[in-house]
C-alpha positions as a Python dict, from the first residue, in 0.01 Angstrom:
ca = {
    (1, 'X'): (0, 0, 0),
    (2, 'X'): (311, 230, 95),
    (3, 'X'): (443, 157, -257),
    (4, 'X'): (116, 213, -411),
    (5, 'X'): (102, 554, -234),
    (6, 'X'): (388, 632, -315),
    (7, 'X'): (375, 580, -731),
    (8, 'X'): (21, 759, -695),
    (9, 'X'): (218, 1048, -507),
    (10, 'X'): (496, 1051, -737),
    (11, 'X'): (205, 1085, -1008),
    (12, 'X'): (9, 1376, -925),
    (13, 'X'): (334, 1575, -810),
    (14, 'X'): (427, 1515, -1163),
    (15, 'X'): (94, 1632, -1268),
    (16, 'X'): (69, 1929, -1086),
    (17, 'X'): (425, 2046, -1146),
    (18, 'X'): (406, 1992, -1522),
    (19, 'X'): (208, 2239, -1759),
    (20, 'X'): (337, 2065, -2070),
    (21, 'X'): (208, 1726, -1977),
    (22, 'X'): (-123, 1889, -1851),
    (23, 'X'): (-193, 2072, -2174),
    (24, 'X'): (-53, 1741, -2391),
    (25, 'X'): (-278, 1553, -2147),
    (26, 'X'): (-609, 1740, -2194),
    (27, 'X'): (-537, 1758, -2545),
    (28, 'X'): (-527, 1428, -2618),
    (29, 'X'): (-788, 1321, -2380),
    (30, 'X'): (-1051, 1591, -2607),
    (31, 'X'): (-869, 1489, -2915),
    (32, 'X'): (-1012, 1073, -2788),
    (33, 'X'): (-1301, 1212, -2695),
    (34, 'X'): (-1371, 1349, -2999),
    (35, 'X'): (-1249, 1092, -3243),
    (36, 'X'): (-1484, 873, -3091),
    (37, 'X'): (-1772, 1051, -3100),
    (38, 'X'): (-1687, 1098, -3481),
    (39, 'X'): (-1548, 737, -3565),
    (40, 'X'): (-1866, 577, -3410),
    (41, 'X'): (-2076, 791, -3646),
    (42, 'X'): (-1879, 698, -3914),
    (43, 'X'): (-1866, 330, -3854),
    (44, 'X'): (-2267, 340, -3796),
    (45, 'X'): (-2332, 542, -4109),
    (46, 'X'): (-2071, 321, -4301),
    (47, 'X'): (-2274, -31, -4135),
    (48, 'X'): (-2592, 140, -4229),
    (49, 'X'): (-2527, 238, -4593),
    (50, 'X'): (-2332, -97, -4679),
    (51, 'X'): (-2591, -345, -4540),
    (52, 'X'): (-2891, -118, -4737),
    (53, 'X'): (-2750, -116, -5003),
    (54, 'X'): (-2672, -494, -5020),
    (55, 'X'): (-3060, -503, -4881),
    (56, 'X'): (-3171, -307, -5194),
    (57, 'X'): (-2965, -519, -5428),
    (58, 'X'): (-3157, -821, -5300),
    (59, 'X'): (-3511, -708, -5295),
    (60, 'X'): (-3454, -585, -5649),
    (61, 'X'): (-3286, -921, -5763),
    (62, 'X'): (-3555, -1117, -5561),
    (63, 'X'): (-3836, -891, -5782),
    (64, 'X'): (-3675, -927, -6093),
    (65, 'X'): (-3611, -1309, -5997),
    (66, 'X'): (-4003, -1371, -5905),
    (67, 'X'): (-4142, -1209, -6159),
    (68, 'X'): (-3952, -1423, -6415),
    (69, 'X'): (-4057, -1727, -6283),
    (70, 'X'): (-4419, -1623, -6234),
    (71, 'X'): (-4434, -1520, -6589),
    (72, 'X'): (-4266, -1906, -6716),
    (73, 'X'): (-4539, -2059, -6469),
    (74, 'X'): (-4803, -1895, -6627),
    (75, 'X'): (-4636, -1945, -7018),
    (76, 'X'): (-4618, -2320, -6917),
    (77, 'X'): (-5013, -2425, -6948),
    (78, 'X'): (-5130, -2573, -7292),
    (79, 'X'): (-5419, -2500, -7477),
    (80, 'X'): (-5613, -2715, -7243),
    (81, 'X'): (-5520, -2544, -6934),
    (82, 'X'): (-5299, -2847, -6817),
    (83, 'X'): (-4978, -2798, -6764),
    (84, 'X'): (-4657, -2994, -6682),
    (85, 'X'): (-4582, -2937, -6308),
    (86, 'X'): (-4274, -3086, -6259),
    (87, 'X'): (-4093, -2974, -6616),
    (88, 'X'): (-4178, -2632, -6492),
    (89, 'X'): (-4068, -2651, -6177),
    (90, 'X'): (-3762, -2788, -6318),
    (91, 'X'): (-3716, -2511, -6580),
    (92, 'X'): (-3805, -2268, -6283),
    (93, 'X'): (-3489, -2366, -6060),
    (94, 'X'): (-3284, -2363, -6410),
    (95, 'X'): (-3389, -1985, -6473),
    (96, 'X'): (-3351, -1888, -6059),
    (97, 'X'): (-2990, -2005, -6130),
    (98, 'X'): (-2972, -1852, -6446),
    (99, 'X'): (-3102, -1494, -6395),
    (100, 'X'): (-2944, -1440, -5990),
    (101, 'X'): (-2585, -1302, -5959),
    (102, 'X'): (-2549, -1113, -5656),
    (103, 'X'): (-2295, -1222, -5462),
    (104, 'X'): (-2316, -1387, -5163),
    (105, 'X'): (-2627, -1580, -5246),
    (106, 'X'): (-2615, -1959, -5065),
    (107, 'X'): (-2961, -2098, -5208),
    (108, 'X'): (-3334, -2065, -5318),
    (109, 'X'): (-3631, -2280, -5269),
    (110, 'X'): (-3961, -2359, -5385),
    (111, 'X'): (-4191, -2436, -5120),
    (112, 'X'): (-4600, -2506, -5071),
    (113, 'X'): (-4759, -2270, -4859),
    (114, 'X'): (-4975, -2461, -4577),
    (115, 'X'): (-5333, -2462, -4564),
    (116, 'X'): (-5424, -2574, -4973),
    (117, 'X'): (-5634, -2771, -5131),
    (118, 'X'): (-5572, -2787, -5478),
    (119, 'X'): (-5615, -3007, -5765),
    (120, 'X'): (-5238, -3076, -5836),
    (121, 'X'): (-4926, -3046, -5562),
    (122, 'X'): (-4614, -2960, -5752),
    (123, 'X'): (-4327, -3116, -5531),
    (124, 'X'): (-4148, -2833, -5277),
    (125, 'X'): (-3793, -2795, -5434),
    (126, 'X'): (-3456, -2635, -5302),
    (127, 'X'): (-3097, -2603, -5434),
    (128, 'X'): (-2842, -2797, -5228),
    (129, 'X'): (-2708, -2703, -4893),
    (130, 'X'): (-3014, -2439, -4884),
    (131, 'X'): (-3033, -2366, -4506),
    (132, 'X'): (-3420, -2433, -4406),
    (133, 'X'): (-3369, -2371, -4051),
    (134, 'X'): (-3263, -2000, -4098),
    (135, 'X'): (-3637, -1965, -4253),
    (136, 'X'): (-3845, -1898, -3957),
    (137, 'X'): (-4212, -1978, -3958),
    (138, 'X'): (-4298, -1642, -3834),
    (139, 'X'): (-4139, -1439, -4224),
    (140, 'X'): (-4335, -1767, -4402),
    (141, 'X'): (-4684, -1614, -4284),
    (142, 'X'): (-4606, -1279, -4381),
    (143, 'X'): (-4525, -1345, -4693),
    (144, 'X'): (-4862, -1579, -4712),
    (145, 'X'): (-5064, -1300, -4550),
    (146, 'X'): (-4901, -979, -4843),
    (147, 'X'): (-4821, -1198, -5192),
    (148, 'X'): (-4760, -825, -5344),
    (149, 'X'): (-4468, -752, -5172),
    (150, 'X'): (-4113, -895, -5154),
    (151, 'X'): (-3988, -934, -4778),
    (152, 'X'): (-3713, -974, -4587),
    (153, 'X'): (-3534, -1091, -4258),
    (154, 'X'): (-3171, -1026, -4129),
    (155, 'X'): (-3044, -1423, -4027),
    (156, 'X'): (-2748, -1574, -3934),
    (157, 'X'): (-2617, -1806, -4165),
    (158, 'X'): (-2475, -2160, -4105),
    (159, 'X'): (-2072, -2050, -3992),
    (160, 'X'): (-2212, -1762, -3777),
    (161, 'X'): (-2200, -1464, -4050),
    (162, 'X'): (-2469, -1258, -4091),
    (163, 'X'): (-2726, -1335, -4406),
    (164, 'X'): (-3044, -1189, -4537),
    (165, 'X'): (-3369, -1423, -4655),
    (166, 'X'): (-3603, -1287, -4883),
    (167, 'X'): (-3870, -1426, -5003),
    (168, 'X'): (-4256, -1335, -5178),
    (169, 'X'): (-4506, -1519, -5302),
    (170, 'X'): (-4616, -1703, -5678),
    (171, 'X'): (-4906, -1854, -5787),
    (172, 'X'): (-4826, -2186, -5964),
    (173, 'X'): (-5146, -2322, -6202),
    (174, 'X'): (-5340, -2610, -6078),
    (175, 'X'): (-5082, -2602, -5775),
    (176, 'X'): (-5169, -2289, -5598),
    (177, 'X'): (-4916, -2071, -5376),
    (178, 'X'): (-4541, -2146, -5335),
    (179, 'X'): (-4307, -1965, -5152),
    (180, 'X'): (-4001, -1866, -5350),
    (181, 'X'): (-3724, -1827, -5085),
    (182, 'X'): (-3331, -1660, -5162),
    (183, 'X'): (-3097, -1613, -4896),
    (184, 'X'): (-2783, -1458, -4905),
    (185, 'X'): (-2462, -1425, -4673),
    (186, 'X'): (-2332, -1114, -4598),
    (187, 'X'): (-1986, -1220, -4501),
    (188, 'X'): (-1884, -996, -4773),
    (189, 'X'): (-2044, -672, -4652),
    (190, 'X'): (-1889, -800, -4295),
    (191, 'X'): (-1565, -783, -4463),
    (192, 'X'): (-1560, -470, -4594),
    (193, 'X'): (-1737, -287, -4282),
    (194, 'X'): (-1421, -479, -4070),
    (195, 'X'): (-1137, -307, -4338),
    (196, 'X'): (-1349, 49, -4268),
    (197, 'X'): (-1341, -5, -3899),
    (198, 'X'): (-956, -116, -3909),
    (199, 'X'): (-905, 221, -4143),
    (200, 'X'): (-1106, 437, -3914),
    (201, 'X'): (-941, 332, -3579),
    (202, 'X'): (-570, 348, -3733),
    (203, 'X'): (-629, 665, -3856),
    (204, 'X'): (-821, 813, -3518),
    (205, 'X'): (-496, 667, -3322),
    (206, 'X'): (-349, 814, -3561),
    (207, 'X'): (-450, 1168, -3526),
    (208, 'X'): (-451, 1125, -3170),
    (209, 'X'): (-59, 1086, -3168),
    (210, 'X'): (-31, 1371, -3444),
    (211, 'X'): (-213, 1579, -3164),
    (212, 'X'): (2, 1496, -2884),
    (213, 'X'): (282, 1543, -3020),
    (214, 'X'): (178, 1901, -3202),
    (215, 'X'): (40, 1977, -2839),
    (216, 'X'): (388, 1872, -2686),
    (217, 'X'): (578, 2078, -2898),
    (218, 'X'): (327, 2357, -2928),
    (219, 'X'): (356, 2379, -2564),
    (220, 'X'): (719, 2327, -2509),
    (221, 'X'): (824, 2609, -2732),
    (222, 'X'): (529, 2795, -2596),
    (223, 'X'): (648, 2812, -2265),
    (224, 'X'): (1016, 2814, -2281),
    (225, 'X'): (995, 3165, -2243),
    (226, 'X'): (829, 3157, -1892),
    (227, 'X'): (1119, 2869, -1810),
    (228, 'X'): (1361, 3128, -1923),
    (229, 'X'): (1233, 3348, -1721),
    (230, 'X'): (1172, 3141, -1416),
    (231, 'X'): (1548, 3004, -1433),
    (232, 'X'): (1657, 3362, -1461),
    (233, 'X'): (1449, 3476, -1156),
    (234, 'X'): (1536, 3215, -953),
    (235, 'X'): (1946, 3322, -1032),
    (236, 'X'): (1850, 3665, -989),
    (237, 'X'): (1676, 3542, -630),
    (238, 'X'): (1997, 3386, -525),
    (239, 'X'): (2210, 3712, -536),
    (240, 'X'): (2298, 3711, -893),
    (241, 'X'): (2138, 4061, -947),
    (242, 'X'): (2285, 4090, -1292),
    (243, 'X'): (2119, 3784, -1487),
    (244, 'X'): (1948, 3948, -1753),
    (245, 'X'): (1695, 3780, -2033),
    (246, 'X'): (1787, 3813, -2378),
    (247, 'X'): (1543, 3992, -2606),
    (248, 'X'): (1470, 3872, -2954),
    (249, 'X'): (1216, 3921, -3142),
    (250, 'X'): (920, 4180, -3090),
    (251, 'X'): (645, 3905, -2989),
    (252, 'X'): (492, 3849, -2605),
    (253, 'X'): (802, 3662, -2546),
    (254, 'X'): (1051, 3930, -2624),
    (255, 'X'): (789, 4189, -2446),
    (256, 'X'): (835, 3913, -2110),
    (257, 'X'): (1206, 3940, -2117),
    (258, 'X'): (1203, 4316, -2133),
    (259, 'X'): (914, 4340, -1890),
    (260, 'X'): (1194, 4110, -1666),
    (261, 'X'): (1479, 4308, -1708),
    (262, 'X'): (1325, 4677, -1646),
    (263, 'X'): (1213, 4517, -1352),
    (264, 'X'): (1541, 4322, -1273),
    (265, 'X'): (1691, 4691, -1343),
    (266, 'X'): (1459, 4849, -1069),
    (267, 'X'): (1549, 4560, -832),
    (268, 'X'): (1880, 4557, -862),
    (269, 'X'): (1905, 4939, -819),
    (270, 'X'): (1702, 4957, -488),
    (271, 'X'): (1907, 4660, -332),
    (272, 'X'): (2210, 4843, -409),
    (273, 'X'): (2090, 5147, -269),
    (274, 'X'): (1930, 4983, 32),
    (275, 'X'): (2249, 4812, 74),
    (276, 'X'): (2518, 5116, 75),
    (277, 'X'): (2219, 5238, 305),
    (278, 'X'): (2257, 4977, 511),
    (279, 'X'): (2606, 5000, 518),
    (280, 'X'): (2618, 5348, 592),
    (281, 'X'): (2357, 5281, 880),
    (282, 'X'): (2565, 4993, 985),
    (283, 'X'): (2898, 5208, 1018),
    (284, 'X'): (2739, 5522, 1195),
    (285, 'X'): (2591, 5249, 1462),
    (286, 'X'): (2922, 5100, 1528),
    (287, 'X'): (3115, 5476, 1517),
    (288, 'X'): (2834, 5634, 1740),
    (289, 'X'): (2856, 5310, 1961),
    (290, 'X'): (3248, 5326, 1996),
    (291, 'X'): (3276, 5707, 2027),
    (292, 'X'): (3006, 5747, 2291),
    (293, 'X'): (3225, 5452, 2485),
    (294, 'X'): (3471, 5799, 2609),
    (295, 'X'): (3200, 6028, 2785),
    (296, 'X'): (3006, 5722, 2853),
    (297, 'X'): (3272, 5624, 3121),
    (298, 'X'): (3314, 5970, 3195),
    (299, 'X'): (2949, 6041, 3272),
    (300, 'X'): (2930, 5661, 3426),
    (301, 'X'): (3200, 5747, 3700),
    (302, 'X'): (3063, 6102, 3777),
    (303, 'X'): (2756, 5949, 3779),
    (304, 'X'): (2887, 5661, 3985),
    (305, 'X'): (3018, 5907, 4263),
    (306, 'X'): (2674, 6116, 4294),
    (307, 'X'): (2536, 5730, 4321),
    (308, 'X'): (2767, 5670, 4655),
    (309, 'X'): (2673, 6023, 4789),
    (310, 'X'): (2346, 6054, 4734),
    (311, 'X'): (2250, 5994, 5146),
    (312, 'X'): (2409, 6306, 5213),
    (313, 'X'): (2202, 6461, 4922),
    (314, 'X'): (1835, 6654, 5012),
    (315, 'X'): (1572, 6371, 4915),
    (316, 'X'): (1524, 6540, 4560),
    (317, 'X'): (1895, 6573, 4455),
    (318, 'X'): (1904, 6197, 4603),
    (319, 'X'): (1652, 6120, 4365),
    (320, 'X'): (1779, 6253, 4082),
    (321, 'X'): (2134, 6050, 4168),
    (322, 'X'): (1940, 5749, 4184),
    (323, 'X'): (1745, 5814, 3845),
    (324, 'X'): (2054, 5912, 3702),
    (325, 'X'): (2245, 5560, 3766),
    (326, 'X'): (1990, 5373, 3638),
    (327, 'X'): (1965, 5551, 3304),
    (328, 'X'): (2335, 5521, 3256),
    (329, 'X'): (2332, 5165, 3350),
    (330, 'X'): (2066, 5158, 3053),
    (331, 'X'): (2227, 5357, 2825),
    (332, 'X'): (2542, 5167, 2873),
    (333, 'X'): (2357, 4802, 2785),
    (334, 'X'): (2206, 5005, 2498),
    (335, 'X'): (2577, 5088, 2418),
    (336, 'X'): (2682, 4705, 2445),
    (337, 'X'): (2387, 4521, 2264),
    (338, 'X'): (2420, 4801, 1953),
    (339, 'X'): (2767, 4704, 1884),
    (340, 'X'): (2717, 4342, 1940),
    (341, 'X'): (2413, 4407, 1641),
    (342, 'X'): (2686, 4585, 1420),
    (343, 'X'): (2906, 4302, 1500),
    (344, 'X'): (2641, 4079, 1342),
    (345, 'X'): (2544, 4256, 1092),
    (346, 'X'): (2889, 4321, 974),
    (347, 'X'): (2964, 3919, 985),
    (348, 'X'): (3236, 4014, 1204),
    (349, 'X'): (3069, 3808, 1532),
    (350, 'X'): (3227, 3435, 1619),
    (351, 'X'): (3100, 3138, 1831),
    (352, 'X'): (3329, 3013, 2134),
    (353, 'X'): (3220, 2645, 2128),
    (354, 'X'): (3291, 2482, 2431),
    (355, 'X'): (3141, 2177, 2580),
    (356, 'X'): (2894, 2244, 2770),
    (357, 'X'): (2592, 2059, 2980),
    (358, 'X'): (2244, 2229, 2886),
    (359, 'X'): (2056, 2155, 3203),
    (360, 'X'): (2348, 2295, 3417),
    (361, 'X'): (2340, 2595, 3200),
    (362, 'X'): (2022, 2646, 3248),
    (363, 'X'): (1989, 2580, 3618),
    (364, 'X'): (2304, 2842, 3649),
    (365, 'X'): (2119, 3147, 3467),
    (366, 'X'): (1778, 3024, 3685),
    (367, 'X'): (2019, 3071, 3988),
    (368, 'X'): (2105, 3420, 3859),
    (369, 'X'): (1734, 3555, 3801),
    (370, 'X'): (1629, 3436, 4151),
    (371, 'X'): (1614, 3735, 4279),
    (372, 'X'): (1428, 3907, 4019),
    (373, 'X'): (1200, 3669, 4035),
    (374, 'X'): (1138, 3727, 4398),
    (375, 'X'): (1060, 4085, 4289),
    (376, 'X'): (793, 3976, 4065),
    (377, 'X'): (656, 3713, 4327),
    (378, 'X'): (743, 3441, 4076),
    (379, 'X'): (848, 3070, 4090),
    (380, 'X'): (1095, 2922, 3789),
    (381, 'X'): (1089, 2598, 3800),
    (382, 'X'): (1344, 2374, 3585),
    (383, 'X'): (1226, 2058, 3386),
    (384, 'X'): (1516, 1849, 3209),
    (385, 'X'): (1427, 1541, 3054),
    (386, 'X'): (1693, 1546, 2901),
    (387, 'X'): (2029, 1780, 2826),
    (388, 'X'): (2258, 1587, 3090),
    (389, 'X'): (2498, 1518, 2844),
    (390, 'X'): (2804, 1739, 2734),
    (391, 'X'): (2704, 1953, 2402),
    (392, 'X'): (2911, 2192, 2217),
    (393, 'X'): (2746, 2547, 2245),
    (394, 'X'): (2844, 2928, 2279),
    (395, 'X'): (2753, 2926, 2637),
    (396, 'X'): (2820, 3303, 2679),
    (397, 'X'): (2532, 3370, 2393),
    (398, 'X'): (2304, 3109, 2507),
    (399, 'X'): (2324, 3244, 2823),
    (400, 'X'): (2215, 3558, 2716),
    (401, 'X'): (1968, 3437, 2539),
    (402, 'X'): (1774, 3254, 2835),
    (403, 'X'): (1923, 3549, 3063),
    (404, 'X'): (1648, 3725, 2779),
    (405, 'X'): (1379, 3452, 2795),
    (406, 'X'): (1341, 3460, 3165),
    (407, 'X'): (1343, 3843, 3165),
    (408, 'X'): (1048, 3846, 2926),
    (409, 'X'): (927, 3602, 3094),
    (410, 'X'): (899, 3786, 3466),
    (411, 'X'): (817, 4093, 3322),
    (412, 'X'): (489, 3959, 3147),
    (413, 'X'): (440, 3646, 3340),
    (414, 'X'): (185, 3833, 3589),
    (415, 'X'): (395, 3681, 3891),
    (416, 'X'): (272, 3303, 3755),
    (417, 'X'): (503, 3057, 3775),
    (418, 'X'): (748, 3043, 3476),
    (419, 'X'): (894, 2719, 3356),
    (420, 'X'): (1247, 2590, 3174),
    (421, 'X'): (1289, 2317, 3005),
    (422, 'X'): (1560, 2157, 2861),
    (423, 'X'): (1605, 1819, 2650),
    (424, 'X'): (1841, 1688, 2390),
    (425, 'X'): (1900, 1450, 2105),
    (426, 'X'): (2235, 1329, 1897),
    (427, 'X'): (2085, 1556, 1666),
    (428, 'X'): (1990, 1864, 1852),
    (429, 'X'): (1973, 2041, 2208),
    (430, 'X'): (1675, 2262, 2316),
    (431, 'X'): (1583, 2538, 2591),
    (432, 'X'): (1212, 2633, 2635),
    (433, 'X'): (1121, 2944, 2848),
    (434, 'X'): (709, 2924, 2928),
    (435, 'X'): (526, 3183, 3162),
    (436, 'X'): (195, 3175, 3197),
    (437, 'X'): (119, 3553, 3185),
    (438, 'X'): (-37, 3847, 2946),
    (439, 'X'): (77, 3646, 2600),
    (440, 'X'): (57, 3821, 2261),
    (441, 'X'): (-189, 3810, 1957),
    (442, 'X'): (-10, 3670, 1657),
    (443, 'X'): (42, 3965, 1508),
    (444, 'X'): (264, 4098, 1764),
    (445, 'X'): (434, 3708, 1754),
    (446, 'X'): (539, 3813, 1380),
    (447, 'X'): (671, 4144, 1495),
    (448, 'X'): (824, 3975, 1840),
    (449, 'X'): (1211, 4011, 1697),
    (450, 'X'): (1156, 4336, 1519),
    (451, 'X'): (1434, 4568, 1670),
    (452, 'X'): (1300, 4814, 1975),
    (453, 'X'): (993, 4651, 1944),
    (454, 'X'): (796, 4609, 2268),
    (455, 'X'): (460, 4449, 2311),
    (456, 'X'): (366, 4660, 2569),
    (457, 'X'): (546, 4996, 2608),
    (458, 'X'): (351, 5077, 2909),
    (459, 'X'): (452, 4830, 3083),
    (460, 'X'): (675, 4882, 3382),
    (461, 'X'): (949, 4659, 3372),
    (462, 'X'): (1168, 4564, 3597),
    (463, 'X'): (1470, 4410, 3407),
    (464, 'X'): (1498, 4729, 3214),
    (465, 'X'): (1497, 4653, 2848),
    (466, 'X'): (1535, 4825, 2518),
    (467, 'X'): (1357, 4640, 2255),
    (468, 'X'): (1716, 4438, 2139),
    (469, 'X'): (1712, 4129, 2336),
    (470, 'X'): (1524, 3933, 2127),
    (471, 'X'): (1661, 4060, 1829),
    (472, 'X'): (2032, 4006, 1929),
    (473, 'X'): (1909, 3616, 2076),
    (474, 'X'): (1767, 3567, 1713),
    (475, 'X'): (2118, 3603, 1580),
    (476, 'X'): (2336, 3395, 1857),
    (477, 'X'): (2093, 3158, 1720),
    (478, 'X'): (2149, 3191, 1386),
    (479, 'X'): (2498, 3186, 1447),
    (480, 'X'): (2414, 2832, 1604),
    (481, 'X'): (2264, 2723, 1294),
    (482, 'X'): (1973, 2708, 1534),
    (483, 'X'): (1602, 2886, 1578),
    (484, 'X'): (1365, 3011, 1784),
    (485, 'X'): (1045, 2966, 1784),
    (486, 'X'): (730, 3127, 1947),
    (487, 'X'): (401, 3040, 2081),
    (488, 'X'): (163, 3280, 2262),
    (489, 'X'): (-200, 3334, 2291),
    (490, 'X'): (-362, 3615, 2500),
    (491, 'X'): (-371, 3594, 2892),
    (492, 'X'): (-246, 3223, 2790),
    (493, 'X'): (92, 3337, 2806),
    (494, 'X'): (393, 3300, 2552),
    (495, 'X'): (656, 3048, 2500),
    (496, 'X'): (1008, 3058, 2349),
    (497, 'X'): (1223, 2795, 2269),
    (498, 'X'): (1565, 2749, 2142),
    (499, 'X'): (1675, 2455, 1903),
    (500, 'X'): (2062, 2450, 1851),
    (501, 'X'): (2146, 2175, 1633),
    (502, 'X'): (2455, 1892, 1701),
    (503, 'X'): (2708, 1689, 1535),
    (504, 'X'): (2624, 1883, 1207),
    (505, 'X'): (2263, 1757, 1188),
    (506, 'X'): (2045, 1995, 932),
    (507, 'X'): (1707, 2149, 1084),
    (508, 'X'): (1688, 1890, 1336),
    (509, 'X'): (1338, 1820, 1501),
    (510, 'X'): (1319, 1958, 1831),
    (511, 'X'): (1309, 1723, 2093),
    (512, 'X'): (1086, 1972, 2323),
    (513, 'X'): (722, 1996, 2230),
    (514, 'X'): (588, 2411, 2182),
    (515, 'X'): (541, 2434, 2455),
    (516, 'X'): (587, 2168, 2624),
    (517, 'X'): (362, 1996, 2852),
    (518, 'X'): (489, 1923, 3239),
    (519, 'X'): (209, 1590, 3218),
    (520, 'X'): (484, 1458, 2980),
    (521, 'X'): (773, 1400, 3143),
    (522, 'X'): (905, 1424, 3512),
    (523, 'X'): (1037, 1744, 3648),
}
């Protein structure tokens, strides 16, 4: 059944994915359809006309053939109205074999109608091998109930062809009625309707290939342009921004290609110029970064020394000390996480692999975010079914990534309880962070690692924050090989998880459900 799934899979994916064999397919199918509908008529009208006009043939011969015979019964009687039965029955069956030549004709007879009473019987007669039994009693009775008219019946012959008996009725002197029977095979006319057939299907097959193959080629040149152009779009999607169509011609192929290009053109152009933007944006992050570093440190240790003095401050100018500290404490991990994002962005950022054990990880940045917690009037609790075993990680980066997680995690878990998890394969290792707080709609999932994004500006938060976290844990990530992925719904809370993959595995299935469900495994 798998195999049989598999060919039928195999078969529609070919289907689907090929508009040549589609258009070849249809066209052929119509084109059957069609020569059917046609060759049937044909063959019917062809049957029809050969087997009336062999019908014709006979009913005239069988006239011309009766009328003979009556006409030498009725020349046979003397002057005394007698007349010599059996001589003219004799010279009867000498002038049916005489006068018939149709083809195809097997025998005649003379035969007595039932129900007489006549003076003379003139003996029944019938030329050898005449078949009797194809005469059915039923045609004998019409022909004894109209003697004007010549009739006939379609019969199959001794050897299983199909015949014709005819027959009518003649008055015989002194003898009364006889019926004068012919009948005739029609292997002949079987024959020739075969040969048509034969003709008709060879030449519908015929035209059917002729069809398919105009279609196939038809198509094929028809839509080489649109392969052109697909191939050259997909080069153009890899980075090759200077694959280019050539144009020949003036037709809607040639207007494609130039329609491609302009556009290519356009492309090309605003990449560049988002690019040197890009750049540009890139480089005046990292200078701004690196020369606000000098009356950073300068403001931080002034700032620093107000900090240590502010009890012998008035209460406002102690405030203001305090406030002061903790916005250069922001600005200064503001400072940090914009050049680690240039550093990124600039490909200039490294891993510093090291072996590592997850869960110990993991329990070490809990350990850290304790007292946060505490502030929120939260409970992290740690859930390792797996991750026990040495893996080979960045474990500054990861840390900062769950170091991110949980802080997300307090600051819009609602004081719930907020859950880790941890678990590994051979193929990959995993961190989940769940909190059972405010969650997000999807749109604001989609929009989650947009840089200085926040769900909830109004929020206060207590772990600070500036919008990069996620954004900078989306990259360590990346530089993994790894990925995050999300899962909130409102006042449902939100779940992140990280997948980094191991021993060179490629997009590895994560060994932690999203999210994953504390029923499943033991804590």
């Amino acid at each position: 059944m798998t195999f049989f799934a598999q060919i039928v899979r195999q078969i529609r994916e070919t289907w689907i994915g090929s508009l040549r064999l589609r258009m070849t397919a249809v066209s052929v199918g119509l084109s059957l359809v069609a020569v059917a509908a046609i060759g049937g008529f044909l063959s019917f009208t062809i049957e029809r006309n050969l087997f009336e006009s062999r019908r014709n043939e006979i009913v005239s011969e069988m006239q011309s053939v009766s009328g003979t015979v009556q006409s030498q019964f009725d020349g046979a009687t003397n002057a005394e109205s007698g007349i010599d039965l059996e001589e003219a029955n004799s010279n009867a069956q000498s002038t049916i074999r005489a006068i018939t030549n149709s083809p195809g004709l097997i025998g005649f007879a003379i035969l007595r109608s039932s129900g007489q009473i006549t003076d003379n019987v003139m003996t029944s007669a019938s030329s050898i091998g005449f078949p009797l039994t194809v005469v059915s009693d039923s045609f004998r009775e019409a022909i004894h109930d109209d003697r004007a008219n010549v009739y006939y019946q379609s019969v199959e012959v001794p050897g299983g062809s199909p015949g014709i008996v005819a027959g009518t009725n003649i008055d015989v002197p002194t003898a009364g009625r006889y019926d004068l029977l012919l009948v005739y095979d029609l292997a002949d006319v079987e024959g020739n309707l075969a040969f048509v057939q034969s003709a008709l299907s060879a030449g519908q097959l015929f035209f059917v290939v002729i069809t398919g193959l105009i279609v196939w080629f038809v198509t094929t040149r028809s839509i080489q342009p649109i392969m052109t152009t697909a191939a050259t779009a997909e080069r153009f999607a890899d980075g090759n921004l200077d694959e280019r169509i050539k144009v020949e011609g003036t037709d809607v192929a040639a207007k494609l290609a130039g329609s491609f290009n302009r556009m290519a053109e356009s492309i090309s152009a605003q990449i560049n110029r988002l690019a040197t933007l890009s750049t540009l944006q890139q480089q005046f992050v990292s200078d701004v970064s690196h020369e606000l570093r000098t009356p950073l440190t300068t403001i931080k240790l002034a700032g620093s020394m107000l900090f240590k003095q502010r009890k012998t401050f008035d209460k406002d100018s102690a405030r203001a000390a305090e406030l002061l500290h903790r916005q250069i404490e922001t600005f200064e991990e503001l400072l940090s996480e914009l050049l680690e994002l240039s550093r990124y962005d600039a490909g200039a950022a490294a891993l510093e692999l090291e072996k590592v054990v997850p869960a110990t990880l993991a329990l070490s940045c809990i350990e850290q975010m304790e007292t946060l917690a505490d502030v929120h009037g939260s409970t992290i609790t740690l859930f390792a079914p797996g991750g026990h075993k040495q893996a080979e990680l960045d474990s500054r980066r990861v840390r900062r990534i769950l170091h991110n997680f949980l802080s997300n995690a307090l600051d819009h878990g609602e004081g719930g309880p907020i859950e880790v998890w941890v678990d590994s394969t051979s193929a990959a290792v995993s961190f989940a962070v769940r909190d059972h707080g405010v969650g997000m709609t999807s749109a604001e999932v989609e929009r989650v690692f947009d840089r200085f994004w926040k769900a909830d500006p109004s929020r206060q938060r207590q772990s600070g924050g500036t919008g990069l976290g996620l954004a900078i844990a989306l990259g360590y990530a990346k530089l993994h090989g790894g990925v995050i992925d999300v899962w909130s719904e409102p006042n449902r809370g939100a779940c992140f998880r990280l997948t980094i993959p191991q021993g060179g595995a490629v997009d590895p299935v994560s060994p932690l459900a999203l999210p994953p469900r504390a029923e499943e495994t033991d804590a």
